[in-house]
PASEKOL-784701 format. One record per residue (C-alpha): x, y, z; residue number from 0. Coordinates in Angstrom, 1 decimal. Example, Ala and Ser with C-alpha at 12.3 -4.5 7.8 and 13.67 -1.06 7.14 Angstrom:
2
+--------+--------+--------+-----+
!   east !  north !     up !  nr !
+--------+--------+--------+-----+
!   12.3 !   -4.5 !    7.8 !   0 !
!   13.7 !   -1.1 !    7.1 !   1 !
+--------+--------+--------+-----+
//
This chain:
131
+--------+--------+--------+-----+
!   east !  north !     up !  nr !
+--------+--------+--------+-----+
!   21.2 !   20.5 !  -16.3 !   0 !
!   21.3 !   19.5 !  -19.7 !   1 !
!   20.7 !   21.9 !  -22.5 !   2 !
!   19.6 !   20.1 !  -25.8 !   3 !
!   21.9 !   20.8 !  -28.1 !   4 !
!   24.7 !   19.7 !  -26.2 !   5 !
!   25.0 !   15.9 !  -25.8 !   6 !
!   22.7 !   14.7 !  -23.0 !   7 !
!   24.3 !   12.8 !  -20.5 !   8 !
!   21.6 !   11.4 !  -18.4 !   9 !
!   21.5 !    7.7 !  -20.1 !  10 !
!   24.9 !    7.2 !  -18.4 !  11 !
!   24.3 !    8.9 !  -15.2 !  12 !
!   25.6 !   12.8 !  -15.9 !  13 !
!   24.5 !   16.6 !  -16.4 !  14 !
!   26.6 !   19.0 !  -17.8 !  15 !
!   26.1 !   21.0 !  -14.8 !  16 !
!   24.5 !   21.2 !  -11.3 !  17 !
!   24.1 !   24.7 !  -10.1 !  18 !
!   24.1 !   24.7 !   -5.6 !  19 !
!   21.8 !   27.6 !   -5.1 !  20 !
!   22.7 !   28.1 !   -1.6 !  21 !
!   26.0 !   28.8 !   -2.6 !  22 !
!   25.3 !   30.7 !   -6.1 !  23 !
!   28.0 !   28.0 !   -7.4 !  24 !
!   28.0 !   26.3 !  -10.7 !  25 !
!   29.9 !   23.3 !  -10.8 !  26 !
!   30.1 !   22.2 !  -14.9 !  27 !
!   31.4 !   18.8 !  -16.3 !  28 !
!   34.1 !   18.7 !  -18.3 !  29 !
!   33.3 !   20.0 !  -22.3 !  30 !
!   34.5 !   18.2 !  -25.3 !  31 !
!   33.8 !   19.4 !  -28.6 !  32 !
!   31.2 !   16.9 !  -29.5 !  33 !
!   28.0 !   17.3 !  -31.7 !  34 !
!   24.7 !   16.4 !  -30.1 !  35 !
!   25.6 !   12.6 !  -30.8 !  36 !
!   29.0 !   12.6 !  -28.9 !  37 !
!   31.0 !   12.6 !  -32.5 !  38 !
!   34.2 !   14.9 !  -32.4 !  39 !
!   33.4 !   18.0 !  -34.7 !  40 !
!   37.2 !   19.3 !  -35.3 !  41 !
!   40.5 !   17.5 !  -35.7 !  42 !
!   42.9 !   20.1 !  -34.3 !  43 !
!   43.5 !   21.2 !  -30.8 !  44 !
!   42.7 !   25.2 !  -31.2 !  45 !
!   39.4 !   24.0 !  -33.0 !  46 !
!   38.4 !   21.6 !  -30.4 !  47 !
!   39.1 !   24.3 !  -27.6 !  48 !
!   37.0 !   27.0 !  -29.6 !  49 !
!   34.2 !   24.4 !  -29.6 !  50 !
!   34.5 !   22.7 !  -25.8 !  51 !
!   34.7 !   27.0 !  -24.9 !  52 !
!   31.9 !   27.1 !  -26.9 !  53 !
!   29.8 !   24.4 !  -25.4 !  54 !
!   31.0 !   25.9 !  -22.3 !  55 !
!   29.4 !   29.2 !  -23.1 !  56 !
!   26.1 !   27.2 !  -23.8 !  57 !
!   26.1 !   25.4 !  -20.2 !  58 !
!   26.6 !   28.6 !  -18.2 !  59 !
!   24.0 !   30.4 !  -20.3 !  60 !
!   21.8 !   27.8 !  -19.2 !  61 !
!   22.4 !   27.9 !  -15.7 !  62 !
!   21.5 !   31.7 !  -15.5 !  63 !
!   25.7 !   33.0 !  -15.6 !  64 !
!   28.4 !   33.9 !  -18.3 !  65 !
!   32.0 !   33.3 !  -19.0 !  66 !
!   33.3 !   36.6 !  -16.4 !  67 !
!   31.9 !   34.8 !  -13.6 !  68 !
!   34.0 !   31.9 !  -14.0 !  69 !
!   36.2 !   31.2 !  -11.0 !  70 !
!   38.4 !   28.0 !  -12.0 !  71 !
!   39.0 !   26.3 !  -15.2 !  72 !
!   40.6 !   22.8 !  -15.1 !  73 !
!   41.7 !   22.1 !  -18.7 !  74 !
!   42.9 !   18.0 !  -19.6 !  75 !
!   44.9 !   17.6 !  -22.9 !  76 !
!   46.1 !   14.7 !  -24.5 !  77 !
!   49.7 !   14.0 !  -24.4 !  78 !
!   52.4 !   16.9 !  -23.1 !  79 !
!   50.4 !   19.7 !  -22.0 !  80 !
!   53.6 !   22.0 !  -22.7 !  81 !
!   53.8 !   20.9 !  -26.4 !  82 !
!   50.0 !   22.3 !  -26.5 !  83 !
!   50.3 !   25.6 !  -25.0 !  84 !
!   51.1 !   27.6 !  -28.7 !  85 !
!   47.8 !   26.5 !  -29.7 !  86 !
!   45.9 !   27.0 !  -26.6 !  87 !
!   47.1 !   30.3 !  -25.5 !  88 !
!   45.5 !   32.4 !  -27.8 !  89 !
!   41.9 !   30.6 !  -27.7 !  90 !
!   42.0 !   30.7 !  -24.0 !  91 !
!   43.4 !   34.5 !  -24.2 !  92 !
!   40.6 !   35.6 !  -26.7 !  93 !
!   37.9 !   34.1 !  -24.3 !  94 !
!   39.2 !   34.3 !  -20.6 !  95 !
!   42.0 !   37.4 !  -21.2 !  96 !
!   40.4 !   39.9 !  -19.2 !  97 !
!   38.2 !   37.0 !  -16.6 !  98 !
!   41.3 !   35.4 !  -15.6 !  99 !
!   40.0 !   32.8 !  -13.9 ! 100 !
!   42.0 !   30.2 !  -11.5 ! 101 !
!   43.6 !   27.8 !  -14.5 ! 102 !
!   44.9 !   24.3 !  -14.0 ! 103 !
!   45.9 !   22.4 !  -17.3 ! 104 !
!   46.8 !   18.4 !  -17.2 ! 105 !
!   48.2 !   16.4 !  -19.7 ! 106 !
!   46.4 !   13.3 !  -20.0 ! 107 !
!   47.1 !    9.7 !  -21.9 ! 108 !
!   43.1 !    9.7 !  -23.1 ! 109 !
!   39.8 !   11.4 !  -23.1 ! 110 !
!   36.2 !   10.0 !  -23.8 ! 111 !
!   36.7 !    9.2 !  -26.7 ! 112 !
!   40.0 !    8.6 !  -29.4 ! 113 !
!   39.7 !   11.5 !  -30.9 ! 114 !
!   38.8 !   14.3 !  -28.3 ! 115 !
!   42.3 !   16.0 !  -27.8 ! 116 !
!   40.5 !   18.9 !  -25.1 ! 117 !
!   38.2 !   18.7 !  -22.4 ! 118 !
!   37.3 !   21.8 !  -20.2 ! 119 !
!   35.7 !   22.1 !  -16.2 ! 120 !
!   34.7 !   25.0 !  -14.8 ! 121 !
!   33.2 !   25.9 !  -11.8 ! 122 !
!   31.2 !   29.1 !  -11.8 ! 123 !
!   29.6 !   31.3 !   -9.6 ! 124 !
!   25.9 !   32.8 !  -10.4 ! 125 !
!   26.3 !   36.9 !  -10.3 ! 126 !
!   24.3 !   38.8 !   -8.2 ! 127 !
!   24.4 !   35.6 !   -5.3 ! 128 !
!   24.7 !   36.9 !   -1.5 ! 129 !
!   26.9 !   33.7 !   -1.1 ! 130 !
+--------+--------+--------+-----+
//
């Protein structure tokens, strides 16, 4: 699954997510805040979370589910994940506050690319599935 106006990763091999319909899961790649040409969009850490939660909104919109039926988040950040959580904490409250999804956050020496300070992986489940 790749929606168009999210960068399409099938030249190198990726989706952005591959929904398992026997299970109802939805198992989404991590988001960055790029444009449809994989450039960064914002310098800052909040702004690139708004816009990798943003993408991520896209991608589960997509797949037929929505930001309350996400399960686990796994969230990378460059450098010392505890110097980031003042700017993090209130994009991720405004979006997952009431959700509360399983969290894990890692702080990581790079991303894809130099600039990407925030990449976000979720794994979903599709409402309404038996499984």
């Amino acid at each position: 699954m790749n929606p168009e106006n999210l960068y399409d990763g099938a030249p190198i091999g990726m989706s952005q997510a591959k929904v398992d319909l026997s299970s109802g899961l939805v198992f989404v790649s991590g988001q960055v805040d790029w444009d449809h040409d994989a450039h960064v969009r914002h310098t800052t850490l909040a702004e690139q979370a708004e816009g990798a939660i943003q993408h991520l909104i896209t991608v589960l919109n997509e797949a037929g589910t929505s930001l309350p039926h996400v399960l686990q988040l796994r969230v990378y950040v460059r450098g010392e994940l505890a110097d980031s959580m003042p700017q993090l904490v209130p994009v991720f409250a405004r979006y997952f506050g009431a959700v509360r999804p399983a969290l894990t956050g890692v702080g990581v020496a790079s991303l894809a690319s130099r600039d990407t300070l925030i990449e976000i992986e979720a794994l979903a489940k599709l409402p309404g599935h038996p499984g």
